[in-house]
ChimeraX commands (.cxc) that place a marker at each C-alpha (Angstrom):
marker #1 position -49.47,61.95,-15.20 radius 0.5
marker #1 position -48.51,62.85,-18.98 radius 0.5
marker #1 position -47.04,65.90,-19.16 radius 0.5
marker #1 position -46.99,68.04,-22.53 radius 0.5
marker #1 position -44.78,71.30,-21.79 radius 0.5
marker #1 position -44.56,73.98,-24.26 radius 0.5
marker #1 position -42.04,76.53,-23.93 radius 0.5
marker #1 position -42.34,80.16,-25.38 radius 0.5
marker #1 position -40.78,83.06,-24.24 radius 0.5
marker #1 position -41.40,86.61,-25.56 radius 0.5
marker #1 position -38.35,88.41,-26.30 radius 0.5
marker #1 position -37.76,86.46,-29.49 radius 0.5
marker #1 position -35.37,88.68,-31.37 radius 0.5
marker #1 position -35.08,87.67,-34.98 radius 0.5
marker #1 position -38.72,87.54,-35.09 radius 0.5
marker #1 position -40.28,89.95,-32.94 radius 0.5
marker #1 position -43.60,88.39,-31.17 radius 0.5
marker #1 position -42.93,85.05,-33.62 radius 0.5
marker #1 position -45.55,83.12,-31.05 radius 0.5
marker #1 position -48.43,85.60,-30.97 radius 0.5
marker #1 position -47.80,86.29,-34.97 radius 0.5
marker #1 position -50.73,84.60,-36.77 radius 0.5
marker #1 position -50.02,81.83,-39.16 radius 0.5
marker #1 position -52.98,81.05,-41.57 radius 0.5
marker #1 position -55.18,83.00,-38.87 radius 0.5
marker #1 position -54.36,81.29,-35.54 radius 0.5
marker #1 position -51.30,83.06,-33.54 radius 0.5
marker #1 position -48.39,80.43,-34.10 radius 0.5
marker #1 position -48.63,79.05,-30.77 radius 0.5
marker #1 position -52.50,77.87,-30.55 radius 0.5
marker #1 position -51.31,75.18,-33.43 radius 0.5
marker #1 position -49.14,73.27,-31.11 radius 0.5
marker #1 position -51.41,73.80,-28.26 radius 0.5
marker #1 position -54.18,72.43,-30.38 radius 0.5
marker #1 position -52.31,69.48,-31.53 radius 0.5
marker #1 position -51.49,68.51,-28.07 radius 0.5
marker #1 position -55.12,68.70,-26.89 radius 0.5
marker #1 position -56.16,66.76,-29.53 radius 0.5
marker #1 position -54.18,64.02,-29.21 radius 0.5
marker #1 position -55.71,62.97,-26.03 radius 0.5
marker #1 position -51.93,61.50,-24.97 radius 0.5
marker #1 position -51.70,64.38,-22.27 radius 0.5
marker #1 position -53.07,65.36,-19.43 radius 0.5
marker #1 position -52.07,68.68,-18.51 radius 0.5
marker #1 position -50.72,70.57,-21.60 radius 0.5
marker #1 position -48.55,73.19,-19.90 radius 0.5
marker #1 position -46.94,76.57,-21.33 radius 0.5
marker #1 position -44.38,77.79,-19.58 radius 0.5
marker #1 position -43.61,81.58,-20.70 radius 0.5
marker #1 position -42.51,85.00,-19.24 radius 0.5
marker #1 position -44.95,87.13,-21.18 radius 0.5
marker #1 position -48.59,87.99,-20.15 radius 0.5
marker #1 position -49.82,88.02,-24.04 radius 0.5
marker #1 position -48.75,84.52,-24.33 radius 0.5
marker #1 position -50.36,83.22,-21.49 radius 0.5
marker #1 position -53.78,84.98,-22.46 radius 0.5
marker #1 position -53.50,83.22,-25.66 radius 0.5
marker #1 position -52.37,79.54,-24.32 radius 0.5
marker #1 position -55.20,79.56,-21.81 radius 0.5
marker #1 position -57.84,81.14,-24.84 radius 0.5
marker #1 position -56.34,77.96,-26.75 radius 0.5
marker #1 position -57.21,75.67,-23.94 radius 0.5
marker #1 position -53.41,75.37,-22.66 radius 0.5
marker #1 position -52.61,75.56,-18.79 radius 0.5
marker #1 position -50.32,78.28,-17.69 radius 0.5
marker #1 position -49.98,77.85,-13.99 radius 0.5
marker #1 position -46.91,79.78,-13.27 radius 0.5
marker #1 position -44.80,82.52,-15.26 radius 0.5
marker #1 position -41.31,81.43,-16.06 radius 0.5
marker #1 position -38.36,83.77,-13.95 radius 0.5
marker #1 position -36.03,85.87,-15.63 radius 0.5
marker #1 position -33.20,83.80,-15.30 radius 0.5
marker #1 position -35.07,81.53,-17.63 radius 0.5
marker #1 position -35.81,83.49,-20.05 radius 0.5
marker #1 position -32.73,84.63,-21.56 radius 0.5
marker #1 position -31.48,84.75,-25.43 radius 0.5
marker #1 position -28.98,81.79,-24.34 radius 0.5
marker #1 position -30.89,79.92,-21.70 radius 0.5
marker #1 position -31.63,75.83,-23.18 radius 0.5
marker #1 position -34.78,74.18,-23.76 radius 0.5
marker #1 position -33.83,71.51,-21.28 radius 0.5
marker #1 position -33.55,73.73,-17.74 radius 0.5
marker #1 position -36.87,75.55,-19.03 radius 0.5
marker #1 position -38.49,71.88,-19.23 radius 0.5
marker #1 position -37.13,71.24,-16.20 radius 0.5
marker #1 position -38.47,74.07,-14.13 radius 0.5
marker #1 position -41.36,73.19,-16.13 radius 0.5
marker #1 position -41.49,69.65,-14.53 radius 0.5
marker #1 position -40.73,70.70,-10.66 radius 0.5
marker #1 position -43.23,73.51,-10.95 radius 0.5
marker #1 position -46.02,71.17,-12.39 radius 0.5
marker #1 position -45.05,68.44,-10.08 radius 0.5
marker #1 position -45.73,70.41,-6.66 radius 0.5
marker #1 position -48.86,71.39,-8.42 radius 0.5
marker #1 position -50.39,67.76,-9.83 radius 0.5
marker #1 position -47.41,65.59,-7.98 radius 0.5
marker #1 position -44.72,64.11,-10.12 radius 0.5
marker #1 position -45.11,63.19,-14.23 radius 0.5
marker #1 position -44.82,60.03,-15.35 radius 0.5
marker #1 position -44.16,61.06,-18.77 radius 0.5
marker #1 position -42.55,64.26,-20.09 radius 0.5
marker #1 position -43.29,65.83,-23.66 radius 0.5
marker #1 position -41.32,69.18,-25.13 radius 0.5
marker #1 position -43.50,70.71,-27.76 radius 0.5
marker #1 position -42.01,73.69,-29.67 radius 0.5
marker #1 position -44.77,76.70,-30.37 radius 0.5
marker #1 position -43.45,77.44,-33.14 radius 0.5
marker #1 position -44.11,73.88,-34.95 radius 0.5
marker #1 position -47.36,74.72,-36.84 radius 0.5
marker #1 position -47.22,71.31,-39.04 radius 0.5
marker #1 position -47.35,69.35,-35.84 radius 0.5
marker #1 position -50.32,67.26,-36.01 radius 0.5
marker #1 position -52.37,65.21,-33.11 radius 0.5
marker link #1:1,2 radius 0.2
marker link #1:2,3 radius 0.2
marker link #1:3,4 radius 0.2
marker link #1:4,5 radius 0.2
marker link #1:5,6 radius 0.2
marker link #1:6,7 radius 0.2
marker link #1:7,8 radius 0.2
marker link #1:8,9 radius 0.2
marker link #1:9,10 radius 0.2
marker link #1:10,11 radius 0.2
marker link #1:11,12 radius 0.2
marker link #1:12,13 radius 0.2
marker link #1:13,14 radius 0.2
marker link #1:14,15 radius 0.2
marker link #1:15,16 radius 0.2
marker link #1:16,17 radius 0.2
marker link #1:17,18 radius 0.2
marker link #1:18,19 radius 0.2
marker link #1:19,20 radius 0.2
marker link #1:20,21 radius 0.2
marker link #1:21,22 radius 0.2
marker link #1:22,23 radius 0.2
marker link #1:23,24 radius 0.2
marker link #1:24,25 radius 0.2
marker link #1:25,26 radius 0.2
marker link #1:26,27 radius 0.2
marker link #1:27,28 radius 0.2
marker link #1:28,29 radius 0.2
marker link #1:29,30 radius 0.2
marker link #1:30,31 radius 0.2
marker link #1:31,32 radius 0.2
marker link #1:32,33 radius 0.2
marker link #1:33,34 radius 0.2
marker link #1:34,35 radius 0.2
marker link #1:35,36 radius 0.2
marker link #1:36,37 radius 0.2
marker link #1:37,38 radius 0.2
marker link #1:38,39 radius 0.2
marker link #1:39,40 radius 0.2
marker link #1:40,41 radius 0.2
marker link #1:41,42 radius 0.2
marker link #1:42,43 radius 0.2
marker link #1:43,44 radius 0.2
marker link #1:44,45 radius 0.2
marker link #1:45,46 radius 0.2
marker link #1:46,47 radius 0.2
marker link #1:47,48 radius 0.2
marker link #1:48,49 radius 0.2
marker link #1:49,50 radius 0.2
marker link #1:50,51 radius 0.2
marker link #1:51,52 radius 0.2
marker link #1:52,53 radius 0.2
marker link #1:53,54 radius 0.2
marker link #1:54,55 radius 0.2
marker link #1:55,56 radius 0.2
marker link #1:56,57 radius 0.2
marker link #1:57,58 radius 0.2
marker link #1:58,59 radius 0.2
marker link #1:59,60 radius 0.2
marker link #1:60,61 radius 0.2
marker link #1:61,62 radius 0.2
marker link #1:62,63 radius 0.2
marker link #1:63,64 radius 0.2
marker link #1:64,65 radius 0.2
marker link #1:65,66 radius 0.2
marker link #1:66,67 radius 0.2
marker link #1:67,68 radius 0.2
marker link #1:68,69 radius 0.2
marker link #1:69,70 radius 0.2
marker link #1:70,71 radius 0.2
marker link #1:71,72 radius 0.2
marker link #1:72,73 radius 0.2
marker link #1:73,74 radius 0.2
marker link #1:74,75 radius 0.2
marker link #1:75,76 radius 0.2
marker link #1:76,77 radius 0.2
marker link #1:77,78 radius 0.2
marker link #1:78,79 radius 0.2
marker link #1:79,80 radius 0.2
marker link #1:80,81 radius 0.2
marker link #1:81,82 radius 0.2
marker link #1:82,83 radius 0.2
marker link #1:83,84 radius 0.2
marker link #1:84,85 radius 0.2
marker link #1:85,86 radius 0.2
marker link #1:86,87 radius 0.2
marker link #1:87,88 radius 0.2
marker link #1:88,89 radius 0.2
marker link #1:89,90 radius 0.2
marker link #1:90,91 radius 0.2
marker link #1:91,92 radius 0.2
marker link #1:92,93 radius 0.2
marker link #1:93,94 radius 0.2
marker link #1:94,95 radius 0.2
marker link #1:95,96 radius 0.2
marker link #1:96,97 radius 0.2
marker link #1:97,98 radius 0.2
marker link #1:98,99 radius 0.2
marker link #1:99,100 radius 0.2
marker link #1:100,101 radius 0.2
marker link #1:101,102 radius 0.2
marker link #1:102,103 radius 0.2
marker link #1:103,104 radius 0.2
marker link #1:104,105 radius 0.2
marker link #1:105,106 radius 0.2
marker link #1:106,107 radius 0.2
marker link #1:107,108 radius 0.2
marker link #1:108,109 radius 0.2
marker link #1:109,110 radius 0.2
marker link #1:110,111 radius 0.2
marker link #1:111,112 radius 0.2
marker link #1:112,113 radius 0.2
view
């Protein structure tokens, strides 16, 4: 299995909200979702976030949000790599083990498929 994982938390402090802000009329986050859809290289493209508003907006974007990221996880200094990692265990008990792993920022909005 191809795994795309997208992480976004929401306590973003230098920009407030920064993955539910729209850019050019799409919240930021629905262009990396997009981009990862339409690629056809995935098949599950996962958020993993600690905020409710995200998740209604990955899943109206077509994303999967299976779980909610914990607290521990979703701190100012936590790393990408032990959110991708959770991300990866979580999925894997879900859809059994990826194959292939892909971190996909949300807030990359010139990504393209």
């Amino acid at each position: 299995m191809r795994l795309a994982v997208i992480p976004a938390r929401g306590g973003s402090k230098r920009i407030p909200r920064k993955n539910c802000r729209l850019f050019f009329g799409k919240p930021m986050i629905a262009w990396s979702i997009e981009a990862a859809l339409q690629s056809g290289l995935f098949d599950h493209v996962v958020v993993s976030t600690d905020d409710e508003e995200i998740a209604s907006i990955a899943r109206d974007f077509g994303a999967d949000v299976p779980f909610f990221r914990s607290p521990d996880l979703s701190g100012d200094l936590v790393a990408t790599r032990p959110v991708v990692n959770d991300a990866i265990h979580r999925i894997g008990a879900l859809y059994g083990p990826p194959s292939q792993v892909c971190c996909l920022y949300a807030t990359a909005p010139f990504v393209t498929p």
